[in-house]
C-alpha positions in Angstrom: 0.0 0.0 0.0 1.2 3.6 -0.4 -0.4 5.8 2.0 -0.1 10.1 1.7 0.6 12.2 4.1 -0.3 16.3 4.5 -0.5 18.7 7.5 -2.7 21.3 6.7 -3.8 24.6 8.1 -1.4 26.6 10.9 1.8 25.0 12.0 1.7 23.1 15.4 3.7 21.5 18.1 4.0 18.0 17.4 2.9 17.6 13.7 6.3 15.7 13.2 5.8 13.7 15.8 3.4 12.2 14.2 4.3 12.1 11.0 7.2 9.9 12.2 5.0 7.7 13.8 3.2 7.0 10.7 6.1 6.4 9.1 8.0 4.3 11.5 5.3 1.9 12.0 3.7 2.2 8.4 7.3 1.2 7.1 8.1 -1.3 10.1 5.8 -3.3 10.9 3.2 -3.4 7.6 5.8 -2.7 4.9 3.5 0.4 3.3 5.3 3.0 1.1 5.0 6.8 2.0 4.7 10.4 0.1 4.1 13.8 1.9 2.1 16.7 0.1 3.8 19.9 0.1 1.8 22.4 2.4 -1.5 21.1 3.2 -3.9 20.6 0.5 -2.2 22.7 -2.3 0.0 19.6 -2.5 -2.5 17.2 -3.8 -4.1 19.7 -6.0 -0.7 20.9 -7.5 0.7 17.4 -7.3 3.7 18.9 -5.0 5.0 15.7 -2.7 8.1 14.7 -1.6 9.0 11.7 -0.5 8.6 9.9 3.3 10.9 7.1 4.3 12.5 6.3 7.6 15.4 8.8 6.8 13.0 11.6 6.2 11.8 11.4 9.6 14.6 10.9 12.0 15.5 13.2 14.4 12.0 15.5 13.7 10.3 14.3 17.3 11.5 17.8 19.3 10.8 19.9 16.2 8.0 22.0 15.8 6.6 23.2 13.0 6.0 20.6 9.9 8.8 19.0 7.5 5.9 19.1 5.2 4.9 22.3 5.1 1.7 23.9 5.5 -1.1 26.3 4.3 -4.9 27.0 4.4 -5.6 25.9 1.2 -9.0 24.4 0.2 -9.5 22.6 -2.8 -13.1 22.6 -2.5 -12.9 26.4 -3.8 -10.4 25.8 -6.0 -11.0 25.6 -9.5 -11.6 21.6 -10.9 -10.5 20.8 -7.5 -11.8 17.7 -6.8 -10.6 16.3 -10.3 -7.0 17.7 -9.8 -6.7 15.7 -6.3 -8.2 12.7 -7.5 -5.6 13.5 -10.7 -2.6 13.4 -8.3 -3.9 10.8 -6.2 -4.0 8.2 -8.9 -0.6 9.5 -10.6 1.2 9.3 -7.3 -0.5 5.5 -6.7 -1.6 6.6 -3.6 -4.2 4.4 -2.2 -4.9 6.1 1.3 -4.6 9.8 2.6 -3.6 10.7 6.3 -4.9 14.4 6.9 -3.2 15.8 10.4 -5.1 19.3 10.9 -8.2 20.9 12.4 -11.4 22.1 12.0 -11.3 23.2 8.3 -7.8 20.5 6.9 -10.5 17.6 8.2 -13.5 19.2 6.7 -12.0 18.8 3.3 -11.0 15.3 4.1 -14.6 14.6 5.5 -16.0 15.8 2.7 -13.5 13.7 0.1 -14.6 10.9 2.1 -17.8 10.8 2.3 -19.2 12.7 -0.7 -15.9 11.4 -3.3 -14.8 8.0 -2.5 -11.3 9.4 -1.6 -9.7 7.2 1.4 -9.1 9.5 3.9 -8.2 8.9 7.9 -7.9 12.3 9.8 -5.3 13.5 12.9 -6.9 16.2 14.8 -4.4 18.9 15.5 -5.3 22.3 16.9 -3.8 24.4 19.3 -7.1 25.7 20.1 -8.1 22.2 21.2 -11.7 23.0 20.2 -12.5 19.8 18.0 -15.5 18.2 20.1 -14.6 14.4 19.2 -11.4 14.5 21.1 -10.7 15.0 25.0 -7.3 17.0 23.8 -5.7 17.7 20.3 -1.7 18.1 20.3 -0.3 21.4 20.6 -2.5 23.0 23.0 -0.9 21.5 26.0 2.6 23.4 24.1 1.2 26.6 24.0 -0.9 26.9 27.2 2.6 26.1 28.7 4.1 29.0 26.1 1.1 31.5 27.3 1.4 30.7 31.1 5.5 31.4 31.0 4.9 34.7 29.6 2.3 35.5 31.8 4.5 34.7 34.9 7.2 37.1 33.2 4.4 39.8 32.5 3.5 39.6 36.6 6.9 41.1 37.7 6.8 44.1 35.4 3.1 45.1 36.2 3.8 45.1 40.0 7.1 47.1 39.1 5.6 49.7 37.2 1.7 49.4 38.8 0.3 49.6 35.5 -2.1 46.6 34.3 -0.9 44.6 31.3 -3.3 42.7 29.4 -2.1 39.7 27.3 -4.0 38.5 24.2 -3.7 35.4 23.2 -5.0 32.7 20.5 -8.3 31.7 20.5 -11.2 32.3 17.8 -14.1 30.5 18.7 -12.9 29.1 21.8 -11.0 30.4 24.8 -9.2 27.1 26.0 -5.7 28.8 25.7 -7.0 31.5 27.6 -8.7 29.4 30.7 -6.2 27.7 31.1 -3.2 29.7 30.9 -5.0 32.8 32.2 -6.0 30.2 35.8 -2.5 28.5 35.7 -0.7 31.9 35.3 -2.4 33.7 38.5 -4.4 36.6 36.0 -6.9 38.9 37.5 -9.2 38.9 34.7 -9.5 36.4 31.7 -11.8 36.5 29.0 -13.5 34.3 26.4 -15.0 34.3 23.1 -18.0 31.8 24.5 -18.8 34.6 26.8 -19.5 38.6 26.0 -17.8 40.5 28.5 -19.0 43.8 30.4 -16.2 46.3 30.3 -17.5 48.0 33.4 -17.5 45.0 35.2 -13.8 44.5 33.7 -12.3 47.9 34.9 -14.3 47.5 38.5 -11.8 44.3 38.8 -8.9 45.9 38.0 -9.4 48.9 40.0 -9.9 46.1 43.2 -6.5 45.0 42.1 -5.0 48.3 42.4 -6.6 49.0 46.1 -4.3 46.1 47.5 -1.5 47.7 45.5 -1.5 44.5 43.0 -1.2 45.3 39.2 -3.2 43.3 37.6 -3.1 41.0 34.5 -5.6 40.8 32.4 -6.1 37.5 29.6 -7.8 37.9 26.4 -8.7 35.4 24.1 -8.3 36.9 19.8 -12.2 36.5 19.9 -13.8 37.7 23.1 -16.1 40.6 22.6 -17.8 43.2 24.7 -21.2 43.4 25.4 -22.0 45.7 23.1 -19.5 46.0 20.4 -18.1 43.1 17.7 -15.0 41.3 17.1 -12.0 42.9 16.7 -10.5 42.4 13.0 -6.7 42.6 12.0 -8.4 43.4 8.6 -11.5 42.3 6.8 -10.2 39.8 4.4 -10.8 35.9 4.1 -8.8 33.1 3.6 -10.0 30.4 1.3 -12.3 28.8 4.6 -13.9 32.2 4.6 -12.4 33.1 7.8 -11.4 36.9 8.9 -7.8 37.7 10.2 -8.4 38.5 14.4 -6.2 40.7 16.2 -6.6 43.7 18.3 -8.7 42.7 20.9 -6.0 43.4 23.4 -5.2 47.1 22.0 -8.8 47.6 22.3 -9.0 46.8 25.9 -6.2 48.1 27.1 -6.8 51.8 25.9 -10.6 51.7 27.3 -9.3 50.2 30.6 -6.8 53.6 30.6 -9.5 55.6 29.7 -11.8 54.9 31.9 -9.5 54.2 35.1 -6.8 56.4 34.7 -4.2 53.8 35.1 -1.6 52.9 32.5 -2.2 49.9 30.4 0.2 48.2 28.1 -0.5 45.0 25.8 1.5 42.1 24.8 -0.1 40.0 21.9 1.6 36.1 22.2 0.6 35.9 18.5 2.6 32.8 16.9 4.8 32.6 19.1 2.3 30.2 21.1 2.6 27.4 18.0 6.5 28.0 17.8 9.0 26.3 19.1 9.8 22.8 20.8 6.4 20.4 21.3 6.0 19.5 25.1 6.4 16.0 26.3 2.5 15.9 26.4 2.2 16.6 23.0 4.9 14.5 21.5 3.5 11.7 23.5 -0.3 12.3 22.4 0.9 13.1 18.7 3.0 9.9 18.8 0.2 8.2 19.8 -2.5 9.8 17.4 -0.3 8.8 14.8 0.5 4.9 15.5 -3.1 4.4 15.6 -3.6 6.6 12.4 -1.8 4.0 10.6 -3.8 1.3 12.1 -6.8 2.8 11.2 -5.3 2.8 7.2 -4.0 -0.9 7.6 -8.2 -1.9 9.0 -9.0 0.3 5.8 -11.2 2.1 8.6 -11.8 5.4 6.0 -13.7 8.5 6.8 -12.2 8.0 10.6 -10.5 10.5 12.6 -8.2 9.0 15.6 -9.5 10.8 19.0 -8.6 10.8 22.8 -10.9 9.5 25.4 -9.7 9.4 28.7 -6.4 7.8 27.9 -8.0 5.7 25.1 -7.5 6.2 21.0 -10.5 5.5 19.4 -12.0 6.4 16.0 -14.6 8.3 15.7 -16.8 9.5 11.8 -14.8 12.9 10.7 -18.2 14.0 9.6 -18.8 13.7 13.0 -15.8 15.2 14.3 -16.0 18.5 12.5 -19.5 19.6 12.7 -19.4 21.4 15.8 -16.6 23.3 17.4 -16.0 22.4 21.2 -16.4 25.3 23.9 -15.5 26.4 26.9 -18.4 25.2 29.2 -19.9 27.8 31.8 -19.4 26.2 34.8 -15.4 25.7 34.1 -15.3 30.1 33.2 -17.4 30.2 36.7 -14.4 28.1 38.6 -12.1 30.7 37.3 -14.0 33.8 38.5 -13.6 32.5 41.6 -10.4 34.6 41.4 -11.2 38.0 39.0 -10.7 41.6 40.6 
């Protein structure tokens, strides 16, 4: 058999992990041939591979980042896309497609499966662990870890200076990242995209700070919103998922929280670096595992599947399934943390 790989959609702690683990076992233990796809999806639809052997992979478990290259392309808008896939897919000989990615990389692949006959098995990989199949996807573990560091670092300057400093980090749809970091990191306020936050209510907690003479830090998650305003856009154009660029939330809240306290406010934006850098041992543990059973599920010819956690258990669960609703933070885990706002 000759099995594909691709990692589509943004870079990620411990997408090399896995891909080693497909390979090591694929090659091992059931004697399958391998061929990675350039950059997500625009590798299949440009026929751009390069090839996967034991060799490829040694050496990539610590590295972050993808030796395959990624991107959000979609070949469901592109022109003829399905026929250029299916195209490359038959030059190439390839007779089964691991997809490692999130929400939108294994909507595509759902969607090849189950409406195109393509053999697809799906990896979920997010940082914003919001895939609802799966008790954890790699990568989040790396960059709550990331986000609470800074966050310790961003403590001792606030109480040196008094001034709050609110920290924005990833999150779209789902303020994981935030939770957790923000409670693991000792932050005064956090804030999620699941709920609309009153900015009142906001500068009455950091102005409580302030009276114990504590400088507060303040977590924001990309797409948390006020009450009565909207998201907070980088700029207003789409990527091929139609999604809009976020950024700015921070900026946002810092100058109102300076406007309408009086105390200074600065903002640090993690940005990329949260999917930078070496994978923790979590996440090379849980992408090595992800990936062994990916493989398994290609030997069973178990298509349209998607490898998930439960409790400590791999299991496969439908990709249609698995991508057709995001998982959020639930209210009575943001109530535990409020324990500790102001």
């Amino acid at each position: 058999m000759r099995v594909g790989v691709l990692t589509g959609g943004g870079d990620c702690p411990g997408l090399n992990a896995v891909i080693r683990a497909v390979v090591r076992k694929g090659v091992q233990e059931y004697g399958y041939d391998f061929i990675g796809f350039r950059d997500g999806w625009r590798g299949p639809l440009d026929n751009d591979t390069v090839p996967l052997d034991i060799r490829a992979v040694r050496g990539i478990l610590p590295r972050g980042g993808t030796i395959l290259g990624s991107s959000r392309t979609n070949p469901l808008k592109s022109e003829d896309g399905i026929r250029r896939v299916k195209e490359t897919l038959v030059k190439q000989e390839v007779d089964a497609l691991i997809a490692i990615g999130g929400e939108d990389t294994l909507g595509v692949a759902a969607q090849l499966s189950g409406d195109y006959g393509i053999a697809c098995v799906g990896v979920p990989k997010t940082i914003d662990n919001d895939l609802s199949a799966t008790d954890y996807t790699f990568g989040f573990d790396t960059a709550v870890n990331i986000a609470t560091e800074a966050i310790d670092r961003l403590h001792t300057t606030a109480e040196s200076h008094m001034r709050v400093l609110v920290v924005e980090v990833m999150g779209r749809h789902a303020g994981w990242i935030a939770l957790h970091s923000g409670l693991a990191g000792g932050a005064n306020v956090i804030l999620l995209p699941e709920q609309r936050f009153d900015i009142d209510q906001v500068c009455a907690w950091v102005e409580s700070r302030f009276q114990i003479r504590y400088a507060p830090i303040v977590v924001v998650a990309e797409g948390a919103m006020p009450k009565d305003g909207e998201v907070v856009l980088k700029d207003d154009t789409l990527d091929s998922f139609g999604h809009v660029r976020l950024s700015g939330i921070g900026e946002w809240l810092a100058k109102e929280i300076e406007k309408r306290t009086g105390k200074e406010a600065r903002t640090t934006v993690l940005g990329h670096v949260q999917r930078g850098g070496t994978p923790s041992a979590f996440d090379r543990w849980l992408a090595t595992r992800f990936g062994l059973h990916a493989i398994d599920a290609v030997r069973d010819e178990d298509f349209g599947k998607m490898v998930a956690l439960r409790g400590t258990d791999i299991v496969r669960v439908p990709l249609a399934e698995a991508t057709a609703r995001l998982k959020t933070v639930d209210p009575s885990l943001y109530a535990e943390a409020e324990v500790f706002f102001g």
